[in-house]
C-alpha positions as CSV (number, residue, x, y, z in Angstrom):
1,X,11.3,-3.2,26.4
2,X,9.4,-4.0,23.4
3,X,7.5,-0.9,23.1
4,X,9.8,2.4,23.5
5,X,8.5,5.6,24.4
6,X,8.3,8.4,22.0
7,X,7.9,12.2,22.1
8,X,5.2,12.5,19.9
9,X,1.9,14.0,21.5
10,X,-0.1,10.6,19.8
11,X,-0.7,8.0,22.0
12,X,-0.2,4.4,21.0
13,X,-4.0,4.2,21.7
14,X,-4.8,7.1,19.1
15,X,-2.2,5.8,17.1
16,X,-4.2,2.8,16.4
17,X,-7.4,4.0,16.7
18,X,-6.4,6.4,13.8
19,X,-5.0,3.6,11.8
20,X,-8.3,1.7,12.2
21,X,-9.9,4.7,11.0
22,X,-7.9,5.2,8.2
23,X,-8.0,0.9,7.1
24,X,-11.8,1.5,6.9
25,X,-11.7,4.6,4.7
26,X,-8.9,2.9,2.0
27,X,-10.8,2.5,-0.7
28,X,-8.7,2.5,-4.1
29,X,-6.0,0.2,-2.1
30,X,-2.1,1.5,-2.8
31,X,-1.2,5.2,-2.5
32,X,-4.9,5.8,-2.2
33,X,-4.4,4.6,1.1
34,X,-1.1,5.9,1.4
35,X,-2.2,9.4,0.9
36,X,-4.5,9.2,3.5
37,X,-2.1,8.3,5.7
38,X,0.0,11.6,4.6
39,X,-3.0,13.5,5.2
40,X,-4.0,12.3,8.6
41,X,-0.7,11.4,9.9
42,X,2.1,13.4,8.7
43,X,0.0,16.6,7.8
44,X,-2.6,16.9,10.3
45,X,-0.8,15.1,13.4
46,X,2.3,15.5,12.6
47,X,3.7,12.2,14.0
48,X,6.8,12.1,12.2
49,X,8.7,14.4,9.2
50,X,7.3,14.0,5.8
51,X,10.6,12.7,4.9
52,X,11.1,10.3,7.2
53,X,7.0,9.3,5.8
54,X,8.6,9.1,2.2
55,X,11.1,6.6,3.3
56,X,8.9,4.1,5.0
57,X,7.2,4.1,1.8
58,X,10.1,3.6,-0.4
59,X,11.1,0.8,1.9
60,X,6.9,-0.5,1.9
61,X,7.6,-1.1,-1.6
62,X,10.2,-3.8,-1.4
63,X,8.3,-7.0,-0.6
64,X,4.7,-7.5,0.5
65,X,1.8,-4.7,0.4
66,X,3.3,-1.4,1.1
67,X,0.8,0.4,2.7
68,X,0.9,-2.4,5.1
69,X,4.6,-2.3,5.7
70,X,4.1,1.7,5.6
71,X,1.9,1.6,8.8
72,X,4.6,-0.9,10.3
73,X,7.0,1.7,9.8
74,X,4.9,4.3,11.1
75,X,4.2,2.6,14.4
76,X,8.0,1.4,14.5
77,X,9.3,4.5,14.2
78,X,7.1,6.2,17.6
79,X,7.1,3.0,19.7
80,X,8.6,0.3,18.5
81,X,8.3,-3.3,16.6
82,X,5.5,-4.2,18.6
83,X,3.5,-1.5,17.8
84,X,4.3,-1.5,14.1
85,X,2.9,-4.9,14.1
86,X,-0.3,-3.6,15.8
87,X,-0.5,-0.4,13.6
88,X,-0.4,-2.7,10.6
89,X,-3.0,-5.0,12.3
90,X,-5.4,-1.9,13.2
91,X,-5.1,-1.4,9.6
92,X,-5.9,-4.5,8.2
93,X,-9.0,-5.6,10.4
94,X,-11.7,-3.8,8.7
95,X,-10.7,-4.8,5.7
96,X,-10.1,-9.0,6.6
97,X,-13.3,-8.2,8.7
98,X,-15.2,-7.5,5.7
99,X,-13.7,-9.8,2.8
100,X,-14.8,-12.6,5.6
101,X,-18.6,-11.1,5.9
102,X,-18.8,-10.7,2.1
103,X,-16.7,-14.2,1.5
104,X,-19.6,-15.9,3.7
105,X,-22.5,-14.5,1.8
106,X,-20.6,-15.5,-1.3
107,X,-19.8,-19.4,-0.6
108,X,-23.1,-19.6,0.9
109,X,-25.4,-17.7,-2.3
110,X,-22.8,-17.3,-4.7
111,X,-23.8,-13.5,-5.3
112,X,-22.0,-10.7,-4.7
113,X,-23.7,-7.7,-2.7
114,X,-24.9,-5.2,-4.8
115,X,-22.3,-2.5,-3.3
116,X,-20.9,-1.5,-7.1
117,X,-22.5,1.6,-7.7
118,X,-22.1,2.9,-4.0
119,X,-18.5,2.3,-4.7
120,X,-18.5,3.8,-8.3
121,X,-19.0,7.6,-6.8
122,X,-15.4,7.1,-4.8
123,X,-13.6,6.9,-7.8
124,X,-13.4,10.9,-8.2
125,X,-12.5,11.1,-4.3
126,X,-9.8,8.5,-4.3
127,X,-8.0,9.9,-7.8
128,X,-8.4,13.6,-5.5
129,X,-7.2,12.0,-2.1
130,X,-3.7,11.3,-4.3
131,X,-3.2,14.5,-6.3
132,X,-3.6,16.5,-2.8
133,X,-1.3,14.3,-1.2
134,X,1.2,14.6,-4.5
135,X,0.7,18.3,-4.4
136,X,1.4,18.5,-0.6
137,X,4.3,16.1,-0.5
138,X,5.7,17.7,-3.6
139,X,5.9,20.8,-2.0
140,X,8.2,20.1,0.9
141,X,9.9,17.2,-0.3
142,X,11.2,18.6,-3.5
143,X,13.7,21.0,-2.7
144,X,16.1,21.4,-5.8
145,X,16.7,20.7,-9.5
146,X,17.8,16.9,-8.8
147,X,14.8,16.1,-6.8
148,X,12.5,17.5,-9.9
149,X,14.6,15.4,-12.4
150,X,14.3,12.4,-10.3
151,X,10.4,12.8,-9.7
152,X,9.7,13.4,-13.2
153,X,12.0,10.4,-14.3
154,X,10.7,8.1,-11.7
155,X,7.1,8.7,-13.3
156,X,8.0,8.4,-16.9
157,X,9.7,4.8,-16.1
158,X,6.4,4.1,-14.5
159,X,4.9,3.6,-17.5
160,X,7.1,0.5,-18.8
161,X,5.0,-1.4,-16.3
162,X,8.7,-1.3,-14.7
163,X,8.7,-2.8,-10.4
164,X,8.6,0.1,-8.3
165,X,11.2,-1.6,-6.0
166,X,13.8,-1.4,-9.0
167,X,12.6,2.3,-9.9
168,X,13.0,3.0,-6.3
169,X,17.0,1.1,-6.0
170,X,18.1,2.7,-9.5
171,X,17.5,6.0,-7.9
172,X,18.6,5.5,-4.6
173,X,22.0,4.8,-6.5
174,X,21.9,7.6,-8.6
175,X,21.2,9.4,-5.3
176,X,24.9,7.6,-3.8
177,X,26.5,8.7,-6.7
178,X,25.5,12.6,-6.8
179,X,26.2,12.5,-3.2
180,X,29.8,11.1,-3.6
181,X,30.4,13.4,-6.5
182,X,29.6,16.1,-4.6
183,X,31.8,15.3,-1.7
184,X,34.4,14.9,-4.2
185,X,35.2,11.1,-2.7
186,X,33.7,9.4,-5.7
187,X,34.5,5.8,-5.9
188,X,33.6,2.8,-7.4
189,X,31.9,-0.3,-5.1
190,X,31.3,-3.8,-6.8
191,X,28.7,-6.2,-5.2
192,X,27.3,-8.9,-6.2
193,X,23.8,-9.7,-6.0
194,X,21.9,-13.1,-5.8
195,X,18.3,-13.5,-6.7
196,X,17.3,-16.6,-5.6
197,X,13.9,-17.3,-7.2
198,X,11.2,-19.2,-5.1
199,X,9.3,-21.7,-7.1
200,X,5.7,-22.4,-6.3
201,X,4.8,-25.5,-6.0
202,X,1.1,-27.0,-5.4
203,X,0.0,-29.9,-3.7
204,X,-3.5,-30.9,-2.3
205,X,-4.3,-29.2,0.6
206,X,-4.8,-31.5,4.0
207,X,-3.8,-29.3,6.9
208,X,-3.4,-25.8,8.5
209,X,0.1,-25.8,8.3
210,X,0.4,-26.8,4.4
211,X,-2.2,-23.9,4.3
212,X,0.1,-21.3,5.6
213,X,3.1,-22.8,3.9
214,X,1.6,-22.1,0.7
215,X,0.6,-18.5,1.3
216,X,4.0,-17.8,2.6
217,X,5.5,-19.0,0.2
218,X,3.6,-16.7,-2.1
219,X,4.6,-13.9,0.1
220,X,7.7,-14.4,-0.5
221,X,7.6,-13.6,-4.0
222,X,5.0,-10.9,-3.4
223,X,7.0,-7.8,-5.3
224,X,5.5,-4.5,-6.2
225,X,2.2,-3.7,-5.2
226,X,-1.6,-5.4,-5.0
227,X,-2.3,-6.3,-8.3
228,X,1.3,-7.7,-8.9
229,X,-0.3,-10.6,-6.9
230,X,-3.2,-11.7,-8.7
231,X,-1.1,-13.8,-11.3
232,X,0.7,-15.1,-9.0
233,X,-2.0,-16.4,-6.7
234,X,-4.4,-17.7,-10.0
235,X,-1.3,-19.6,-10.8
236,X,-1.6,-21.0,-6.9
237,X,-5.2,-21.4,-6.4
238,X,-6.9,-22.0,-9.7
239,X,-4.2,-23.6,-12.0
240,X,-1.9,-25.6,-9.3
241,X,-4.3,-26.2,-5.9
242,X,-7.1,-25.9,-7.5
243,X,-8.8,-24.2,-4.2
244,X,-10.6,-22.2,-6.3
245,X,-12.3,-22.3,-9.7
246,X,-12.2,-19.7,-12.1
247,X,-15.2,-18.0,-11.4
248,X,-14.9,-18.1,-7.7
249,X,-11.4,-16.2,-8.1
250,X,-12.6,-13.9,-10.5
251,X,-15.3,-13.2,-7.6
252,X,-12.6,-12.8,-5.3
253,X,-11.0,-10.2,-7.2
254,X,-14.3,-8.7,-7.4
255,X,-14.8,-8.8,-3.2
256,X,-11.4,-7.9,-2.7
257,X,-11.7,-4.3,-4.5
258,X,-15.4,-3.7,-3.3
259,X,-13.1,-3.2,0.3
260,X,-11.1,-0.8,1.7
261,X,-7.5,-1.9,2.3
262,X,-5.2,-3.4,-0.3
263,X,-6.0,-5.7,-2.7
264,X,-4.3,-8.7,-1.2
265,X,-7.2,-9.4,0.7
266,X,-7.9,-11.9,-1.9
267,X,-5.9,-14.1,0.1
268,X,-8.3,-13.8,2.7
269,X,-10.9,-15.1,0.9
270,X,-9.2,-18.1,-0.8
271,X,-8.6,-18.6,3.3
272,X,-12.4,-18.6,3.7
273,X,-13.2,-21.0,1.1
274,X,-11.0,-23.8,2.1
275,X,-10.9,-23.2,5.8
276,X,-13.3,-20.8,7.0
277,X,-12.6,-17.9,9.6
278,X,-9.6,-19.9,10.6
279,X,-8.5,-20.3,7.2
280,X,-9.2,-16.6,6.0
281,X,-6.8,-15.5,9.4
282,X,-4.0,-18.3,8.4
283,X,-3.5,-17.1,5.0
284,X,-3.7,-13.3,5.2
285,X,-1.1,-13.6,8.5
286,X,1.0,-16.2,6.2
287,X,0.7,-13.8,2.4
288,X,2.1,-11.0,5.0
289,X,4.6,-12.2,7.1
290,X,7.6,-12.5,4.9
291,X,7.0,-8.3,3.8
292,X,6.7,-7.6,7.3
293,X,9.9,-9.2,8.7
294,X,11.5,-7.6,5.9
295,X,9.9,-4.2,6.8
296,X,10.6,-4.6,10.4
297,X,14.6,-5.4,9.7
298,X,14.8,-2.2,7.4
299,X,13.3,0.0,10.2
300,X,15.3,-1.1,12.7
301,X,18.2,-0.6,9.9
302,X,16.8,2.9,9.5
303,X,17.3,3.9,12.8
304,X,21.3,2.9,12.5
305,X,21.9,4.3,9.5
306,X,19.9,7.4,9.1
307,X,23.0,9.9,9.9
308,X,25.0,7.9,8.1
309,X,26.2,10.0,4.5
310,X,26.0,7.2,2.1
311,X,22.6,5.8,3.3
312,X,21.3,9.6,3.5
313,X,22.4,10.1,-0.5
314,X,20.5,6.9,-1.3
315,X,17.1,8.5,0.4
316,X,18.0,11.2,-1.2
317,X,17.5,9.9,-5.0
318,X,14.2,7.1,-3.4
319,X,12.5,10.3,-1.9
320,X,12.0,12.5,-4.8
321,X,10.6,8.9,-7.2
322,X,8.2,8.2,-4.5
323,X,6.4,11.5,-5.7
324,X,6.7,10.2,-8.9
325,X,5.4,6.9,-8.3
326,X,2.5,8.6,-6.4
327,X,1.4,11.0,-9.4
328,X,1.5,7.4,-11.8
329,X,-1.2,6.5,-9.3
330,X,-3.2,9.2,-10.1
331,X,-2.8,8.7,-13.8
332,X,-3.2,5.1,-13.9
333,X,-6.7,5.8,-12.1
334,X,-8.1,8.8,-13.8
335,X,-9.0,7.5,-17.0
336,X,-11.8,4.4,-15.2
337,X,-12.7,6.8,-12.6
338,X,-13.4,10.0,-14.4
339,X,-15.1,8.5,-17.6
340,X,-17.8,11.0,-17.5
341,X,-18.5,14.7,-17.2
342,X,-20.5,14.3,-13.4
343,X,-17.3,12.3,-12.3
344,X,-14.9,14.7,-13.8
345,X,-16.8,17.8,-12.2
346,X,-16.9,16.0,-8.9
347,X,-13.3,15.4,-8.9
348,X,-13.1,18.9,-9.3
349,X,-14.7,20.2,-6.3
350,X,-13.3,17.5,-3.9
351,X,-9.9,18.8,-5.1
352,X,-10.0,22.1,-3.5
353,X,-12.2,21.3,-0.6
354,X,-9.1,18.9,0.5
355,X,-6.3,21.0,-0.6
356,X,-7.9,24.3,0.4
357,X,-10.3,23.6,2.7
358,X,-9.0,21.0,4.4
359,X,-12.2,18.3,4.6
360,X,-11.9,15.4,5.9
361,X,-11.9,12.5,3.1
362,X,-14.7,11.0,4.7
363,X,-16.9,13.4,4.1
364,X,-16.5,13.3,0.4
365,X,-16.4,9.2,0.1
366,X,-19.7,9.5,1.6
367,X,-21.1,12.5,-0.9
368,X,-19.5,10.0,-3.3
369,X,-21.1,7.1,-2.5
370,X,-24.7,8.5,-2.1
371,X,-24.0,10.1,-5.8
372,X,-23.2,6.9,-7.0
373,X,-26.1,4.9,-5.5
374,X,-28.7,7.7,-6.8
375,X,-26.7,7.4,-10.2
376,X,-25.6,10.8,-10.8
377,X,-21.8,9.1,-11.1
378,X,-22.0,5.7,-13.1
């Protein structure tokens, strides 16, 4: 069967619905969205253990957008690969829905909706949405000394501009190691590991296929997080294809974070532009495919080598840096979202209404947004 039954009380139904819900409310992109899926999944519903949570996004981080491959996990892990493809779908759609709206009104006025200062006011409530999620994460995940070393590290190394997915390998190691020392049964394993870098190459554009080729081919190379892919595709689209100009990607960039979801959605809408709805479908599907057959080969992996010591002491260093990584979030965010006293204060009070008092996030987007349309949050 390709869908597996699971004990969880969530259906596959809810399961997407609440994805769809939560693809909708992702503003901020990244552990933003990641955070909310914490909140709504692991904390509130309860669908699987916070570590097993912390894994899939350690594993999210490898190739393509995480919080993407995260929901693939997610959906892997209750009911199979076929729904992991659909949770990651249920995601996605409000987010493609939108770029491909917005990409329309765009190629046909060349403007961009006025939606900026409605999107201003979500800044405090997205840098919130990740503290509480650090904070509740934190507390149940770190569970000794080495775990608070390894957090704390993972963070500091954050700040070298160094790829998560090699923060997240070092410390998986580091996690083997302990593990082995402590077992007394230390010993040492050489491998050897191939890179085999895929070079892009551009030429003019005169069919679907080459389309999706082309994206693929940049998915392939698509390595820690969102905005790890913008140079990659203005090398693609503006400097070798020359699908888009300047301006129109700079636009893109611009359309890409007025939506929820992750900021690969600029693919989307360099699909639009040379293809239309077609087009904007080809490319996103081809920019994700290679992270998600990755993703889907280290789930099922997961599920064969959970119990298995060695691959338990590498989780056990990856776990404690993906609190790390999450706090650098946080950090990296603050400074453009809280620039003022009124954002600063806001931030605040959504703190403790989400720790505390356990609102719903989408309450407070929407207190956001209204502030920031009446101006009270610039």
């Amino acid at each position: 069967m390709f869908i597996k039954e699971s004990n969880t009380k969530l259906s596959l139904k809810a399961l997407l619905w609440e994805f769809l819900k939560i693809g909708a409310l992702g503003f901020g992109g990244g552990m933003s969205i990641i955070a909310l899926m914490e909140k709504e999944l692991i904390k509130k519903r309860k669908v699987i253990d916070l570590e097993e949570f912390l894994h899939g996004v350690a594993f999210g981080q490898f190739l393509g957008p995480f919080a993407v491959n995260t929901a693939i996990f997610i959906g892997m892990r209750l009911y199979g690969v076929v729904a992991g493809i659909l949770s990651a779908v249920a995601f996605m759609l409000p987010s493609v829905i939108l770029v491909m709206i917005l990409s329309h009104i765009y190629f046909s006025y060349h403007t961009i909706p006025s939606l900026q200062t409605a999107l201003v006011g979500l800044g405090p409530v997205v840098i919130a949405i990740i503290v509480a999620a650090a904070w509740s994460m934190g507390k149940k995940a770190l569970k000794n000394a080495f775990a608070y070393v390894i957090t704390l590290l993972s963070l500091l190394l954050t700040f070298y501009n160094i790829n998560t997915a090699y923060i997240l390998i070092f410390f998986g190691v580091i996690g083997i190691v302990r593990g082995l020392i402590i077992e007394k049964k230390l010993f040492i394993t050489n491998k050897l590991l191939s890179a085999f870098p895929f070079i892009l190459t551009g030429t003019k554009l005169s069919s679907l296929p080459e389309l999706f080729i082309n994206f693929f081919k940049t998915g392939l190379v698509f390595f820690g997080g969102g905005f790890v892919l913008v140079p990659i595709l203005h090398e693609e689209l503006v400097t070798q294809l020359r699908w888009l100009t300047e301006r129109e990607f700079i636009d893109g960039v611009a359309i890409s974070n007025l939506t929820p979801g992750p900021i690969a959605v600029l693919g989307t809408f360099a699909g639009y532009k040379v293809y239309g709805v077609i087009g904007a479908i080809l490319s996103t599907s081809a920019l994700f495919l290679p992270g998600v057959i990755l993703m889907v080969l280290l789930t099922k992996g997961y599920n064969m080598l959970k119990d298995v010591n060695i691959f338990q002491y590498f989780l056990s260093g990856v776990t404690p840096a993906v609190i790390g990584l999450i706090v650098n979030a946080a950090l990296k965010l603050a400074p453009s979202s809280l620039a003022n006293i009124p954002s600063l204060i806001f931030f605040l009070i959504s703190l403790p209404l989400l720790i505390k008092f356990k609102w719903h996030p989408a309450y407070l987007l929407l207190i956001g947004a209204i502030l920031g349309m009446m101006g009270i949050i610039q």
